[in-house]
PDB file of N, CA, C and O in Angstrom, chain B, residues numbered from 101:
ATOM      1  N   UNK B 101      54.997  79.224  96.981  1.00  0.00           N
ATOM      2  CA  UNK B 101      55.160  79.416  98.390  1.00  0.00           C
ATOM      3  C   UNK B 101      56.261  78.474  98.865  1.00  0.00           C
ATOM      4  O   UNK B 101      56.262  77.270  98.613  1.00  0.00           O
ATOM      5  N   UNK B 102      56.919  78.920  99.361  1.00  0.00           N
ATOM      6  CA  UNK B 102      58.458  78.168  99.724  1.00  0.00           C
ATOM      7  C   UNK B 102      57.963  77.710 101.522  1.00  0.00           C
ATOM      8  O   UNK B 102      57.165  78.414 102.141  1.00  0.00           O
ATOM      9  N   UNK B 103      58.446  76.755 101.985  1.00  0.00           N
ATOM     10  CA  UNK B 103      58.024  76.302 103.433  1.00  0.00           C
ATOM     11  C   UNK B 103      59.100  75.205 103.886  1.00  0.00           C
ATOM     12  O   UNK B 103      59.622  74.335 103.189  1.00  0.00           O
ATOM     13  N   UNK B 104      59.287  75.480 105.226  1.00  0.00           N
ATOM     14  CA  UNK B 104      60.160  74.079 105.921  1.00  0.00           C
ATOM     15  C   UNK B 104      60.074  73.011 105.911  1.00  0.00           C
ATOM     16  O   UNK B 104      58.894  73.155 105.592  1.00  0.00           O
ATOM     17  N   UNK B 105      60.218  71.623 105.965  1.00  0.00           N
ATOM     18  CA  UNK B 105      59.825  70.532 106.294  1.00  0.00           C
ATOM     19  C   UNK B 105      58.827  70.346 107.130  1.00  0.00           C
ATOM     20  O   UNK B 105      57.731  69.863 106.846  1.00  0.00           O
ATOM     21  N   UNK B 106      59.379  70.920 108.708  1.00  0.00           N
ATOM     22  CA  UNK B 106      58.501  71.216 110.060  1.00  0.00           C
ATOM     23  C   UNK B 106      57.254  71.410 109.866  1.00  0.00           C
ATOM     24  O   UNK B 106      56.263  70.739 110.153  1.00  0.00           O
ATOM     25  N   UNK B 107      57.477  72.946 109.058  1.00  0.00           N
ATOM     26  CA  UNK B 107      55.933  73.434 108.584  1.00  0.00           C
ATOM     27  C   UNK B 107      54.844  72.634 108.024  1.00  0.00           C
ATOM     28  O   UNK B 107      53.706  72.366 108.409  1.00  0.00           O
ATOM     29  N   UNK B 108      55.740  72.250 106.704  1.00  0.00           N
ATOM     30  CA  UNK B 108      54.601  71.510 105.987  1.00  0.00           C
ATOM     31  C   UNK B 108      54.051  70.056 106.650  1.00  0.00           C
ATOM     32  O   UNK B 108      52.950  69.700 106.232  1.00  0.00           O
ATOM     33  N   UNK B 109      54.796  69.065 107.774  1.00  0.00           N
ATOM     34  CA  UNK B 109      54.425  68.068 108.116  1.00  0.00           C
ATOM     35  C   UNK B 109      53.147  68.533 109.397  1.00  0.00           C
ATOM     36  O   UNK B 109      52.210  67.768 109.626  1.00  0.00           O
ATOM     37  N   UNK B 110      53.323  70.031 110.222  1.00  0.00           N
ATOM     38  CA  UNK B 110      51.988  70.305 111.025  1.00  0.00           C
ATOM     39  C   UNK B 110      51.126  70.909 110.214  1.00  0.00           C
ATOM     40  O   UNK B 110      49.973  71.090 110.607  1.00  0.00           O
ATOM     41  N   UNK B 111      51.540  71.336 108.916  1.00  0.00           N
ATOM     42  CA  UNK B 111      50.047  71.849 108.261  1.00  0.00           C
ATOM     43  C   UNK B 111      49.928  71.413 106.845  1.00  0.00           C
ATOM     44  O   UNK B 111      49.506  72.106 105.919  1.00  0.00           O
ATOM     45  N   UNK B 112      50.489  69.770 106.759  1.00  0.00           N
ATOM     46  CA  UNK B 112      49.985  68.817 105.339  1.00  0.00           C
ATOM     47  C   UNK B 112      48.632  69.587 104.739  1.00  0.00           C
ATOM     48  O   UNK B 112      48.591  70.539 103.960  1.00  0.00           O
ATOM     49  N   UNK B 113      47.420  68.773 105.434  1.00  0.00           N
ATOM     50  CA  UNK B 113      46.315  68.754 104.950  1.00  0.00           C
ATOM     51  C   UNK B 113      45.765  70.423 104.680  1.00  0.00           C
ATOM     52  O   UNK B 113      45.101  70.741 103.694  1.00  0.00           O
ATOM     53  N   UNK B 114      46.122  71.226 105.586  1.00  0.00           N
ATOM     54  CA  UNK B 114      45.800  72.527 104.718  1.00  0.00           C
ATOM     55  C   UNK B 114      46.667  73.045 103.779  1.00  0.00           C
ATOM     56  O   UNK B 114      46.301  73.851 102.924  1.00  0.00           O
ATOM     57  N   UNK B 115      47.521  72.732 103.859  1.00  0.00           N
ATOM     58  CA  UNK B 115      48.705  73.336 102.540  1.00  0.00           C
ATOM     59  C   UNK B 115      48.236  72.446 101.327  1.00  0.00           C
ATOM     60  O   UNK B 115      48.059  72.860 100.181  1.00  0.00           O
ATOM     61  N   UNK B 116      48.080  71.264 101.733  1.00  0.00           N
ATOM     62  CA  UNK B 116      47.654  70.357 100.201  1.00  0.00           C
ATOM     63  C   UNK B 116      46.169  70.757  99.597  1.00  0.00           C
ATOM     64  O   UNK B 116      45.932  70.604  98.399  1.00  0.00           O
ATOM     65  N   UNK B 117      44.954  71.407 100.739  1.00  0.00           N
ATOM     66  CA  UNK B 117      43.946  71.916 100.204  1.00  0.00           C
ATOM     67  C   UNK B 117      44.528  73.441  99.190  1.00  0.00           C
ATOM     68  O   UNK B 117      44.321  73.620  97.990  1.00  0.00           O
ATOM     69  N   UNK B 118      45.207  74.276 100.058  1.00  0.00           N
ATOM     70  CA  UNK B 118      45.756  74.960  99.424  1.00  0.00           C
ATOM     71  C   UNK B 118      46.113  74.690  97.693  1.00  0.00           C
ATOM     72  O   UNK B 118      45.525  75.120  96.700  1.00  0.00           O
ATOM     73  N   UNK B 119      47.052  73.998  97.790  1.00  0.00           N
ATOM     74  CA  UNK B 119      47.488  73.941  96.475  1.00  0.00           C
ATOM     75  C   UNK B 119      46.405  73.144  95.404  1.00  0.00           C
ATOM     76  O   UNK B 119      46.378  73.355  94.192  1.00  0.00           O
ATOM     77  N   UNK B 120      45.413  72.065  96.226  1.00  0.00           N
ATOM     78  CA  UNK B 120      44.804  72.146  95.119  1.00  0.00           C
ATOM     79  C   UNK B 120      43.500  72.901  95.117  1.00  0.00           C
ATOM     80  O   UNK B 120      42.508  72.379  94.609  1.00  0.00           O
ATOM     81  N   UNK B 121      43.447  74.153  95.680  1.00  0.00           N
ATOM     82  CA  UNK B 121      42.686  75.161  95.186  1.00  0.00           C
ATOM     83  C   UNK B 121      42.802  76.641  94.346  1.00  0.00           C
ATOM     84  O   UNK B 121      42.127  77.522  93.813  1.00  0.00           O
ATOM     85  N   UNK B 122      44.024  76.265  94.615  1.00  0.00           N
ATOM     86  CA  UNK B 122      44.324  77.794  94.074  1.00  0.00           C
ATOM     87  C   UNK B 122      45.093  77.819  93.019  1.00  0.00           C
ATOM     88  O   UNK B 122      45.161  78.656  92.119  1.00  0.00           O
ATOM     89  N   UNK B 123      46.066  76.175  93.305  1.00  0.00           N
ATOM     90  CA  UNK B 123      47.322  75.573  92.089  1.00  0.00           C
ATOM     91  C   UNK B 123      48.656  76.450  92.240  1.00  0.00           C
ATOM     92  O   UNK B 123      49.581  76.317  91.438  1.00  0.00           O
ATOM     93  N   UNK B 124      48.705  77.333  93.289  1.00  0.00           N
ATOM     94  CA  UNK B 124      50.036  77.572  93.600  1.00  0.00           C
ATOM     95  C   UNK B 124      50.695  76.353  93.882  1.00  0.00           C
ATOM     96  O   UNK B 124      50.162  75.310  94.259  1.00  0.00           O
ATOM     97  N   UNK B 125      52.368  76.647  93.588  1.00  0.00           N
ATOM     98  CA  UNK B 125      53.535  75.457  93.841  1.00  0.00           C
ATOM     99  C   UNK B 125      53.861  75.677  95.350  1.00  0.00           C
ATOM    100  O   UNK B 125      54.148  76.763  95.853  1.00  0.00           O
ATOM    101  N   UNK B 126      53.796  74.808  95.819  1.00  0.00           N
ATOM    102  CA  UNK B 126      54.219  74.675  97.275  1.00  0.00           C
ATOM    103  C   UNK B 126      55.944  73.874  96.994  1.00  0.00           C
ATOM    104  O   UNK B 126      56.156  72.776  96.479  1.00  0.00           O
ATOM    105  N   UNK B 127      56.728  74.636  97.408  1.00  0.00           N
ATOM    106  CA  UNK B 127      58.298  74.590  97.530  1.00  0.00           C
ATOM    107  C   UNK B 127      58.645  73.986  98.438  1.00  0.00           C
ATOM    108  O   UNK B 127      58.355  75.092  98.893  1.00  0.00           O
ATOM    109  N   UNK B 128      59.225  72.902  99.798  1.00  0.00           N
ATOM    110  CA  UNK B 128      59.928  72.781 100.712  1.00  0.00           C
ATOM    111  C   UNK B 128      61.136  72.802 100.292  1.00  0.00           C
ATOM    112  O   UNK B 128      61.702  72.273  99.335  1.00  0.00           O
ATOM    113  N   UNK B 129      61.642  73.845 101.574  1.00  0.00           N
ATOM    114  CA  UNK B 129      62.795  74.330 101.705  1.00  0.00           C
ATOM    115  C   UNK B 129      63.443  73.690 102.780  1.00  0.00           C
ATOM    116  O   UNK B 129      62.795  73.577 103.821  1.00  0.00           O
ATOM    117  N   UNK B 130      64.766  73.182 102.730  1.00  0.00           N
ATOM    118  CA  UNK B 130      65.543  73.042 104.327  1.00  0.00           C
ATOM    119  C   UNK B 130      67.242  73.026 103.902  1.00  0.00           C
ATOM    120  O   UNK B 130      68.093  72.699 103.074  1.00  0.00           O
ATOM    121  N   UNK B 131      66.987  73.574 105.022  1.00  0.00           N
ATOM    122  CA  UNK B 131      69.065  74.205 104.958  1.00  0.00           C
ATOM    123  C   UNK B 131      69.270  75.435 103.495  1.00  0.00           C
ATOM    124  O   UNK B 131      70.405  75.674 103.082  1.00  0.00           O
ATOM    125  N   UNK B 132      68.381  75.915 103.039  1.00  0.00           N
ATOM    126  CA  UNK B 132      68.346  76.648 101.825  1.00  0.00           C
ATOM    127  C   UNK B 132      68.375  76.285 100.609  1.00  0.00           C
ATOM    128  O   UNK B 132      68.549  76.878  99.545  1.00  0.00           O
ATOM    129  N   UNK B 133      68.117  74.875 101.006  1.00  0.00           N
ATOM    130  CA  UNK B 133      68.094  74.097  99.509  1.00  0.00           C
ATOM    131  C   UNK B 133      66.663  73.361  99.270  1.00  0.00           C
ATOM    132  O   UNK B 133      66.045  72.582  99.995  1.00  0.00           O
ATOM    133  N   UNK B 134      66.353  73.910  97.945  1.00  0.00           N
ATOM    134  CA  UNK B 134      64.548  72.977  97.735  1.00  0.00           C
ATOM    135  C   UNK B 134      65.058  71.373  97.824  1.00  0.00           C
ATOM    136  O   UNK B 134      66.155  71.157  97.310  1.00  0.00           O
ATOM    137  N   UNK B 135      64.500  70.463  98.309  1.00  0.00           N
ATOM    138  CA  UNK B 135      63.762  69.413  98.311  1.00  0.00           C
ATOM    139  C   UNK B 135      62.929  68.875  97.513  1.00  0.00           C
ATOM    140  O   UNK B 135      63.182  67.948  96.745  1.00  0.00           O
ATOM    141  N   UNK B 136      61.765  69.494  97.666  1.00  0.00           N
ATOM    142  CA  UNK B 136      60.718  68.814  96.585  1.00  0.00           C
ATOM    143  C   UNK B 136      59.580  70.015  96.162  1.00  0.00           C
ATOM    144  O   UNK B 136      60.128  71.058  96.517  1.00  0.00           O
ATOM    145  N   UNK B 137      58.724  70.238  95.780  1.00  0.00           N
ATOM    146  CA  UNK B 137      57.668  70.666  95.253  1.00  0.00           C
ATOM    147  C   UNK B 137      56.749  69.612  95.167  1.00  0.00           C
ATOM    148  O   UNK B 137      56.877  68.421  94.885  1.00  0.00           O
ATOM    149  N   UNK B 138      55.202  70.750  95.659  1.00  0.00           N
ATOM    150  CA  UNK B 138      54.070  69.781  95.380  1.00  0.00           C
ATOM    151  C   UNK B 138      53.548  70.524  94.483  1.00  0.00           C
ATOM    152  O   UNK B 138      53.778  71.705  94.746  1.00  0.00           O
ATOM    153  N   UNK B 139      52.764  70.350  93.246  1.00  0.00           N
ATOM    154  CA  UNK B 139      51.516  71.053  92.435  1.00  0.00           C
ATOM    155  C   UNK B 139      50.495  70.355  92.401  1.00  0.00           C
ATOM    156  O   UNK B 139      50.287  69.193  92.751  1.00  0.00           O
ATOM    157  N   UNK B 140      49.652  71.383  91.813  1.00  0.00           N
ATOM    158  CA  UNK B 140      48.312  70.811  91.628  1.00  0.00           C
ATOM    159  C   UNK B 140      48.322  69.551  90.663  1.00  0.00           C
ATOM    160  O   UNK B 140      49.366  69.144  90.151  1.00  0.00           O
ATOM    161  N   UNK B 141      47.019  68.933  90.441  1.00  0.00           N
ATOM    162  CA  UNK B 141      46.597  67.660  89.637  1.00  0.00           C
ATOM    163  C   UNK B 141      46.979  68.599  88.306  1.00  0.00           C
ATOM    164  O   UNK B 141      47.950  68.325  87.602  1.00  0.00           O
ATOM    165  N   UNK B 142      46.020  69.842  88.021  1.00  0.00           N
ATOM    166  CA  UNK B 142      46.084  70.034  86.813  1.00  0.00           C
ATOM    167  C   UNK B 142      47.596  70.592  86.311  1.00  0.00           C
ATOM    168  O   UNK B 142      47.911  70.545  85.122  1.00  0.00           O
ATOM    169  N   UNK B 143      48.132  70.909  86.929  1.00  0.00           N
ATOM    170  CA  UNK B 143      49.906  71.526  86.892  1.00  0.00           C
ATOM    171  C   UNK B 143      50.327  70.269  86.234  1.00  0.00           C
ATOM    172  O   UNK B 143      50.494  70.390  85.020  1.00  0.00           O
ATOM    173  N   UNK B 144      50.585  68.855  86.830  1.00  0.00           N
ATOM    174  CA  UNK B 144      50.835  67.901  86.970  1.00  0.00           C
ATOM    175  C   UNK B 144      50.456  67.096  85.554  1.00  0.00           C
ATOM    176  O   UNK B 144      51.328  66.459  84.963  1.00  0.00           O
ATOM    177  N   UNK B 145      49.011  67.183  85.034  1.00  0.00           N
ATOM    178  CA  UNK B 145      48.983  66.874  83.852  1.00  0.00           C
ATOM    179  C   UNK B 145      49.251  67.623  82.989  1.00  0.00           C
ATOM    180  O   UNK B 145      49.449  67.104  81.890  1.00  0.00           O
ATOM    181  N   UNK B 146      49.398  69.418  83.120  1.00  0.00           N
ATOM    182  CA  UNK B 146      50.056  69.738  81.964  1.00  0.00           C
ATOM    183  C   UNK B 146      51.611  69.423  81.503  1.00  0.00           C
ATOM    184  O   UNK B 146      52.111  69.578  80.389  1.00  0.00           O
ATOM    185  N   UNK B 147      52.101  69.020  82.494  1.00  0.00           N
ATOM    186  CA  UNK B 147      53.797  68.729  82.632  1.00  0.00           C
ATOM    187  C   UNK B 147      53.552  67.121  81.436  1.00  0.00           C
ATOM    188  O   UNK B 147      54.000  66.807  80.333  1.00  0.00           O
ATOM    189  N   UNK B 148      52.848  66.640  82.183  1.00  0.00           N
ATOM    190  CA  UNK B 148      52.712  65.067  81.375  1.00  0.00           C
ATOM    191  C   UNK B 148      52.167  65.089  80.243  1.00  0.00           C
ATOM    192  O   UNK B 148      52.097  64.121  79.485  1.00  0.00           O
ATOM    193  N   UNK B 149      51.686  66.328  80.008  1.00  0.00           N
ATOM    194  CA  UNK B 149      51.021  66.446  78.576  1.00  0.00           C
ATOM    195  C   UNK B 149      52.579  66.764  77.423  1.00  0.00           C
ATOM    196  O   UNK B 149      52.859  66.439  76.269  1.00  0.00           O
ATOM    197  N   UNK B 150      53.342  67.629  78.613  1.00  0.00           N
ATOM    198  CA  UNK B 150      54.875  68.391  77.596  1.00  0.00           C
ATOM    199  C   UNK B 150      55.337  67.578  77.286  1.00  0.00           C
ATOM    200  O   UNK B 150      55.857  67.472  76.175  1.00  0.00           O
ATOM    201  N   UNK B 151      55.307  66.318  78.541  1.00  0.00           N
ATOM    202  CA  UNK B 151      56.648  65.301  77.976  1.00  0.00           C
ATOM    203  C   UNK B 151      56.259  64.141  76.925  1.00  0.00           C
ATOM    204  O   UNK B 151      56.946  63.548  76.093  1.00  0.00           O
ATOM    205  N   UNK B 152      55.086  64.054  77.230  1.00  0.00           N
ATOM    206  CA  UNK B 152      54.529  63.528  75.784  1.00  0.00           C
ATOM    207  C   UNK B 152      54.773  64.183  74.714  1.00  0.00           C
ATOM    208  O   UNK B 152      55.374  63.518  73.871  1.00  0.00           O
ATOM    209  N   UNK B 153      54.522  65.289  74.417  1.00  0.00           N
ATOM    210  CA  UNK B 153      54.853  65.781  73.457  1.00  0.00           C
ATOM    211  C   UNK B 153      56.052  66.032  72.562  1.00  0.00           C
ATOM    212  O   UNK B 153      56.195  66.147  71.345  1.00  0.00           O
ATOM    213  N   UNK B 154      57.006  66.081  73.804  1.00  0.00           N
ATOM    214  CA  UNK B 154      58.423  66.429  74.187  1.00  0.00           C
ATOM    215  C   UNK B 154      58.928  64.992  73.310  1.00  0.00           C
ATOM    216  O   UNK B 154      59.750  65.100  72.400  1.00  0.00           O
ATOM    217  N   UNK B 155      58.439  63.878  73.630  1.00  0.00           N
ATOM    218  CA  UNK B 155      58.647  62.495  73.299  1.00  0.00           C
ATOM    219  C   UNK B 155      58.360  61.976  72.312  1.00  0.00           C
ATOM    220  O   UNK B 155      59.066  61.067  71.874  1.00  0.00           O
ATOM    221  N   UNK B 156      57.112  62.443  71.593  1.00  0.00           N
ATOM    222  CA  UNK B 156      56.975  62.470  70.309  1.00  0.00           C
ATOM    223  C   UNK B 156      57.927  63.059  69.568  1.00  0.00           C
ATOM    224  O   UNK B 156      58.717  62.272  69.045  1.00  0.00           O
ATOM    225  N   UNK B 157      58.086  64.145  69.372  1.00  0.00           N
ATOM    226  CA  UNK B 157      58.869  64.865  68.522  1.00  0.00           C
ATOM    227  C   UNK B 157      60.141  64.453  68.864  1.00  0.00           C
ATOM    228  O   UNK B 157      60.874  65.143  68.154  1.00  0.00           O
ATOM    229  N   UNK B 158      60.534  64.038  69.251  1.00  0.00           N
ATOM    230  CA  UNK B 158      62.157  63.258  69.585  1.00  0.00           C
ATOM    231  C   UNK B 158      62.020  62.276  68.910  1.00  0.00           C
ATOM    232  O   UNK B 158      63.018  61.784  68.383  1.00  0.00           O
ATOM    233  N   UNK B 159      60.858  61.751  68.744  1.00  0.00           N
ATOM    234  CA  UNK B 159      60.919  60.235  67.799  1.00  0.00           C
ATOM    235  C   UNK B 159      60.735  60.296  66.824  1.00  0.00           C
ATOM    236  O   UNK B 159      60.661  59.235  66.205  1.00  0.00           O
ATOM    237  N   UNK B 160      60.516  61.827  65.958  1.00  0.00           N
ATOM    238  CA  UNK B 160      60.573  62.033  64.554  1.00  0.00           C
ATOM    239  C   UNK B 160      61.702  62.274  64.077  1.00  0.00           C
ATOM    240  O   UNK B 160      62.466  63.160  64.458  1.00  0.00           O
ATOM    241  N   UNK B 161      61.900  61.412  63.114  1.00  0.00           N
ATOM    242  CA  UNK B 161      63.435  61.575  62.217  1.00  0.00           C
ATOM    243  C   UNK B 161      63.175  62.758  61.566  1.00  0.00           C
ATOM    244  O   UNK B 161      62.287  63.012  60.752  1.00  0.00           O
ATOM    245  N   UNK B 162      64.233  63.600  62.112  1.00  0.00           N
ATOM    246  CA  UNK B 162      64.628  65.447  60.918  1.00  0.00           C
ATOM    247  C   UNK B 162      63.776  66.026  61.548  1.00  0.00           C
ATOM    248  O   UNK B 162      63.205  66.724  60.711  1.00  0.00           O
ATOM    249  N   UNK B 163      63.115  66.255  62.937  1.00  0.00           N
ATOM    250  CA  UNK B 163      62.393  66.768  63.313  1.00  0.00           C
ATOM    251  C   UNK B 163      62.831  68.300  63.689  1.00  0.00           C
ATOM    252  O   UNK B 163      63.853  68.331  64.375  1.00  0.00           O
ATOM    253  N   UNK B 164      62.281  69.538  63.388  1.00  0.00           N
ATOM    254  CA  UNK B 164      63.112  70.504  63.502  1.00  0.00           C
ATOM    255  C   UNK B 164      62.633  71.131  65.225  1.00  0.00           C
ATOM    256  O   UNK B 164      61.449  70.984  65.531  1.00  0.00           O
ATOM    257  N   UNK B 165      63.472  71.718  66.134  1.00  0.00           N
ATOM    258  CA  UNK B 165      63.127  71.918  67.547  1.00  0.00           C
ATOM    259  C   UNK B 165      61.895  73.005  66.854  1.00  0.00           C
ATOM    260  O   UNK B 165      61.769  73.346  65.678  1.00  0.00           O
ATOM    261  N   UNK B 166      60.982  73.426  68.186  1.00  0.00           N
ATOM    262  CA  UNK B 166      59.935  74.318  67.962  1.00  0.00           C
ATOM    263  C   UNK B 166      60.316  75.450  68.880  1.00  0.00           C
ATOM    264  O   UNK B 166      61.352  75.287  69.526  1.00  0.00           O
ATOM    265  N   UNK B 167      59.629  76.597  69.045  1.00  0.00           N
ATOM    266  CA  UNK B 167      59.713  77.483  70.127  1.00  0.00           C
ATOM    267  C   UNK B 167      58.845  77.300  71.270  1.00  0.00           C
ATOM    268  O   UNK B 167      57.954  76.451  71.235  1.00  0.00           O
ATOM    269  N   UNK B 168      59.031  78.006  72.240  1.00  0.00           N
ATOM    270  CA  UNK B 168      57.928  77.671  73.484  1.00  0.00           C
ATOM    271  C   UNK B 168      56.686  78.079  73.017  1.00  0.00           C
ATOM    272  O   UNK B 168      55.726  77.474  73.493  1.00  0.00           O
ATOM    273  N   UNK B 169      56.362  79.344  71.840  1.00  0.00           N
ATOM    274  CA  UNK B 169      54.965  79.491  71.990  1.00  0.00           C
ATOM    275  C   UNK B 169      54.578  78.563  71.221  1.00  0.00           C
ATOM    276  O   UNK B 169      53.362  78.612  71.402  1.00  0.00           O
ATOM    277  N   UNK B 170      54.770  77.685  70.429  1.00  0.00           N
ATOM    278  CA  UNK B 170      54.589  76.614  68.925  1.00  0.00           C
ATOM    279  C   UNK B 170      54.371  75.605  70.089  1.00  0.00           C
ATOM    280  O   UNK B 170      53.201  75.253  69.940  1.00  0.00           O
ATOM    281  N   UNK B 171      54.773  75.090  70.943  1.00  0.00           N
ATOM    282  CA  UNK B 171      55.038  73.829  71.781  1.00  0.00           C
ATOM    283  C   UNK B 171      53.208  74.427  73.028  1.00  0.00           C
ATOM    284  O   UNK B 171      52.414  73.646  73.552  1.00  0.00           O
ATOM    285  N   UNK B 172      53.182  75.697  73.066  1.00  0.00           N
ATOM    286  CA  UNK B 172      52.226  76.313  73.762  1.00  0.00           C
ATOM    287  C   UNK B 172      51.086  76.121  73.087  1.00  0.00           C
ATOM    288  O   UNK B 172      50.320  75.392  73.719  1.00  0.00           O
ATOM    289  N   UNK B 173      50.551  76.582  71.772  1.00  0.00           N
ATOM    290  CA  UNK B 173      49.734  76.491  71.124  1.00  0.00           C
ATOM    291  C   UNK B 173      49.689  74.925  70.634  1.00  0.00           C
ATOM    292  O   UNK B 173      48.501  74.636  70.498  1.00  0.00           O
ATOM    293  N   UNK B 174      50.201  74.238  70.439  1.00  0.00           N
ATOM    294  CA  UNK B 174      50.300  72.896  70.055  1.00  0.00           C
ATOM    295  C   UNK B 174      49.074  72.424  71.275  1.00  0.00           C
ATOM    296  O   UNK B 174      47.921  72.068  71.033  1.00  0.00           O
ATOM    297  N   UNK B 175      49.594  72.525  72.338  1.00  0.00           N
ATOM    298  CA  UNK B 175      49.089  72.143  73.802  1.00  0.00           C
ATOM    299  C   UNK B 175      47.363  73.171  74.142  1.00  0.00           C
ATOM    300  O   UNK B 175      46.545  72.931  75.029  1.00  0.00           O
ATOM    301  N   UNK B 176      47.309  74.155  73.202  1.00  0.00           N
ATOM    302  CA  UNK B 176      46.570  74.485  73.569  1.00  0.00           C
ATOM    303  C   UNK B 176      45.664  75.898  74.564  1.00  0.00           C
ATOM    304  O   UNK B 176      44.521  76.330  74.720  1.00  0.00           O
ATOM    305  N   UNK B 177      47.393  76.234  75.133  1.00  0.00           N
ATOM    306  CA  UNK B 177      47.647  77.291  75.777  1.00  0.00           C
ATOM    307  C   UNK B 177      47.230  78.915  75.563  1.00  0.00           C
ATOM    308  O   UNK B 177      46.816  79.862  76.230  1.00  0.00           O
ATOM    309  N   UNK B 178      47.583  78.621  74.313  1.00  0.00           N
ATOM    310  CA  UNK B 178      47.365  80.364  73.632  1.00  0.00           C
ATOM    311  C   UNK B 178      46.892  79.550  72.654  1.00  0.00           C
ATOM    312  O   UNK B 178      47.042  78.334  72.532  1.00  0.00           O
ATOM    313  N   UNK B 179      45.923  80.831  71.514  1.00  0.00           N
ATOM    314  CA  UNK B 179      45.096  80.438  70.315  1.00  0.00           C
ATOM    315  C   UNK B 179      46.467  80.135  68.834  1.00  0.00           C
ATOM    316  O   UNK B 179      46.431  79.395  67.851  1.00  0.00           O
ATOM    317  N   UNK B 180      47.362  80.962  69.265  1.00  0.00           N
ATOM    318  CA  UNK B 180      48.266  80.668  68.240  1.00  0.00           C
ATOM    319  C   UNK B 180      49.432  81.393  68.345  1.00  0.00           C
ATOM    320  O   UNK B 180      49.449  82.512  68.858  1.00  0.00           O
ATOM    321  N   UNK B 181      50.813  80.620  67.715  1.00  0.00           N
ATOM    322  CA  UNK B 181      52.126  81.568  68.179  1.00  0.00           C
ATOM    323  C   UNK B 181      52.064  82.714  67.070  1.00  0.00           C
ATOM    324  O   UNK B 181      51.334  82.912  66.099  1.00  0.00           O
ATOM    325  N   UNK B 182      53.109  83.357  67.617  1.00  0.00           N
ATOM    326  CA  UNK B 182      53.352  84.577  67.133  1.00  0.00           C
ATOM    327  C   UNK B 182      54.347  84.113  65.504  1.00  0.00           C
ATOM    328  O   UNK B 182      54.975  83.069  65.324  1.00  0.00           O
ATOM    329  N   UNK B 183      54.218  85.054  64.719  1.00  0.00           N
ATOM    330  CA  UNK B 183      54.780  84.264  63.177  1.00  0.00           C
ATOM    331  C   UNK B 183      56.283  84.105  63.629  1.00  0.00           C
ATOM    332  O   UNK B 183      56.929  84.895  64.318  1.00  0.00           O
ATOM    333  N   UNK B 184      56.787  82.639  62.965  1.00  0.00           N
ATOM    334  CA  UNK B 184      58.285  82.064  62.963  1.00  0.00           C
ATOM    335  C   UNK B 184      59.169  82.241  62.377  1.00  0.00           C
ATOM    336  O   UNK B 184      59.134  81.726  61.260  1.00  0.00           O
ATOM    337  N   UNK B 185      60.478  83.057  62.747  1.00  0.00           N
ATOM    338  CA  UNK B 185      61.269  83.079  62.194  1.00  0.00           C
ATOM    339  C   UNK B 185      61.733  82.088  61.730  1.00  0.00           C
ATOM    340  O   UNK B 185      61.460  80.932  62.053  1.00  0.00           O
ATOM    341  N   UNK B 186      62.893  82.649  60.485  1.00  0.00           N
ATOM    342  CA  UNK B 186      63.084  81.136  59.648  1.00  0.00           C
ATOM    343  C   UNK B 186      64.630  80.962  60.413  1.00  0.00           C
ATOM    344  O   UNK B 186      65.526  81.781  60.615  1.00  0.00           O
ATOM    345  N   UNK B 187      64.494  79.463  60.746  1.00  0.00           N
ATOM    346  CA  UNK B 187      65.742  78.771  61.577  1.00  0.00           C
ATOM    347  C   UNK B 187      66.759  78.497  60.380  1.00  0.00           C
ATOM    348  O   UNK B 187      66.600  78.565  59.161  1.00  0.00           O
ATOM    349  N   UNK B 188      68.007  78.118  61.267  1.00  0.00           N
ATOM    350  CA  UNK B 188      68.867  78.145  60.347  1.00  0.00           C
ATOM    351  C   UNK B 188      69.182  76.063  59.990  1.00  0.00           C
ATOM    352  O   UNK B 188      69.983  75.699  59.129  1.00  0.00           O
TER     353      UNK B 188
END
């Protein structure tokens, strides 16, 4: 849901119940350019869960990149990726 500054400062507390009930991204918008985004708690720890992950594997020497569903299932997301092509 994309919203003004204006907006969101007269309707904080219901837009923030909002988002953390439903976990839609709340967007502020002004002059046509985003600002910021709010998400939910759980949005929020899955992001912190990526960059952990993200951070690990950067700190393995010869580490080969993964795909999004391998990085998905790693996390838990889906039961398992789809079979991997062989990288070059």
């Amino acid at each position: 849901m994309n919203i003004s500054p204006i907006a969101l400062k007269k309707n904080l507390t219901d837009l923030l119940n909002h988002v953390s009930k439903t976990g839609e991204r709340l967007v502020v918008v002004s002059r046509g350019k985003i600002k910021v985004a709010i998400i939910s708690a759980e949005a929020l720890e899955l992001l912190e869960d990526m960059d952990e992950a993200v951070a690990s594997w950067e700190n393995e020497e010869g580490a080969e990149p993964i795909t999004l569903e391998e990085l998905e299932a790693e996390l838990g997301l889906i039961e398992e990726p789809a079979p991997a092509k062989k990288r070059k």
